[in-house]
C-alpha positions as CSV (number, residue, x, y, z in Angstrom):
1,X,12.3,37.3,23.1
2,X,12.8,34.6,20.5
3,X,15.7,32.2,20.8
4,X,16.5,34.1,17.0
5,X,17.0,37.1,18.8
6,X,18.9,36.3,21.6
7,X,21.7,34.8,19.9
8,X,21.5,38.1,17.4
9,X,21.6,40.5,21.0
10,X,24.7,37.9,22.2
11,X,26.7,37.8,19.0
12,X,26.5,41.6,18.4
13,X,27.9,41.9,21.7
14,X,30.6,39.8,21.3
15,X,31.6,41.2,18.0
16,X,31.2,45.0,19.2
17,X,33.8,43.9,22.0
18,X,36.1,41.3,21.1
19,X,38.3,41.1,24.1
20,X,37.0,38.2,25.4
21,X,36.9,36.5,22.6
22,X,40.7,35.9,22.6
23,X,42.5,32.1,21.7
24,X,38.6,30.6,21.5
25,X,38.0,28.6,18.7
26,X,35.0,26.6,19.1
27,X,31.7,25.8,18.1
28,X,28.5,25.0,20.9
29,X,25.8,23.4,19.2
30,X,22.5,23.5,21.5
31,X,19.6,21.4,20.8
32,X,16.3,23.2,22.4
33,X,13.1,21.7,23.1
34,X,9.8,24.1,23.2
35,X,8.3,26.6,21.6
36,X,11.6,27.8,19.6
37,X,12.6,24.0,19.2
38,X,15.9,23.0,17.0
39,X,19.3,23.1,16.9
40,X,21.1,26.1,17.1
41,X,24.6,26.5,16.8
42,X,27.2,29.7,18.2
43,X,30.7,29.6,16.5
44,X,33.7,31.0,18.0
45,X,36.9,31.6,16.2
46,X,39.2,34.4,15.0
47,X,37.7,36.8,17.6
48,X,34.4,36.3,15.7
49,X,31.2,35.0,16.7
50,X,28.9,33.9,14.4
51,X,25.6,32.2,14.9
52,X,23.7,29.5,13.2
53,X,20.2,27.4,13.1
54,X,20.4,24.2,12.0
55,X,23.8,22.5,11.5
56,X,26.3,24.4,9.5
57,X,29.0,23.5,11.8
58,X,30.9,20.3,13.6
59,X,30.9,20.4,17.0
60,X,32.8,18.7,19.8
61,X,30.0,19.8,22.7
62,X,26.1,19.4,22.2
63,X,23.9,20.7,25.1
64,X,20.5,19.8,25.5
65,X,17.3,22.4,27.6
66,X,14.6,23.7,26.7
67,X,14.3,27.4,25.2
68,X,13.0,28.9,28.2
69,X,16.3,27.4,29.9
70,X,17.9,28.6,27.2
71,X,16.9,32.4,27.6
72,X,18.0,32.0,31.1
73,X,21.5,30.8,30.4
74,X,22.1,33.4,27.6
75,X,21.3,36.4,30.1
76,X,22.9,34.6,33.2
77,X,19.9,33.5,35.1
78,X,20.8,30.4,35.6
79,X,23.2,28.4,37.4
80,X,24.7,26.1,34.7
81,X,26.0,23.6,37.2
82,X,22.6,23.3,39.3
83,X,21.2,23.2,35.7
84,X,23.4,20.4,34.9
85,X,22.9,18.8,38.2
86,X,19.3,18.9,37.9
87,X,18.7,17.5,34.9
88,X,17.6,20.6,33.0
89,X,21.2,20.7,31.3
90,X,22.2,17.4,29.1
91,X,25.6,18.1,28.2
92,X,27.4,15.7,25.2
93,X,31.0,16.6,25.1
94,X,33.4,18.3,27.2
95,X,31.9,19.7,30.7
96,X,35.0,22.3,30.8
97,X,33.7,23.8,27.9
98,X,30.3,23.9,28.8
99,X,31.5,26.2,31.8
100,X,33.7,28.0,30.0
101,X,30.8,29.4,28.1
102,X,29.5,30.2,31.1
103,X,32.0,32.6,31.9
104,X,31.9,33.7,28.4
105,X,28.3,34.4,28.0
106,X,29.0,36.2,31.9
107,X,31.4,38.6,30.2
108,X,28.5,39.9,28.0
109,X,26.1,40.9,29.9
């Protein structure tokens, strides 16, 4: 699956079910080394989330992986923290909200 598509499966989701989506307004910007290398961006606001390649939006927290890291992530194979830990997660901003997406991304699966 293409990192294209994953953020397509994970956005529909959250829009199909807003619940969780609740008082979040922020934007994750990741940069992904690879075979789907760039910058992607996933925008969270208004019990909306909307999803970007390139850099449409400012953002507060910038994580760094590769896409194959990043597939893993998106469909909760992988532990963040260990990630993190590791080395295979470079995370530029606030940690919190690098595990609160986390949880989020949990929530969807």
């Amino acid at each position: 699956m293409s990192i294209k598509n994953t953020f397509e499966e994970l956005t529909t989701k959250m829009n199909e079910d807003p619940s969780h989506l609740e008082g979040i307004s922020y934007v994750y910007e990741f940069h992904l080394s690879g075979e789907d290398e760039g910058t992607y961006q996933l925008k969270v606001e208004n019990n909306q989330a909307l999803y970007s390649i390139g850099t449409e939006w400012d953002s507060r927290l910038k994580l760094e992986m590769s896409d194959k890291n990043f597939e893993k992530l998106a469909h909760d194979d992988l532990n963040p923290t260990m990630a993190y830990m590791s080395g295979k997660l470079k995370v530029h901003g606030d940690l919190g909200h690098a595990l609160k997406l986390q949880a989020l991304i949990k929530k969807y699966q």
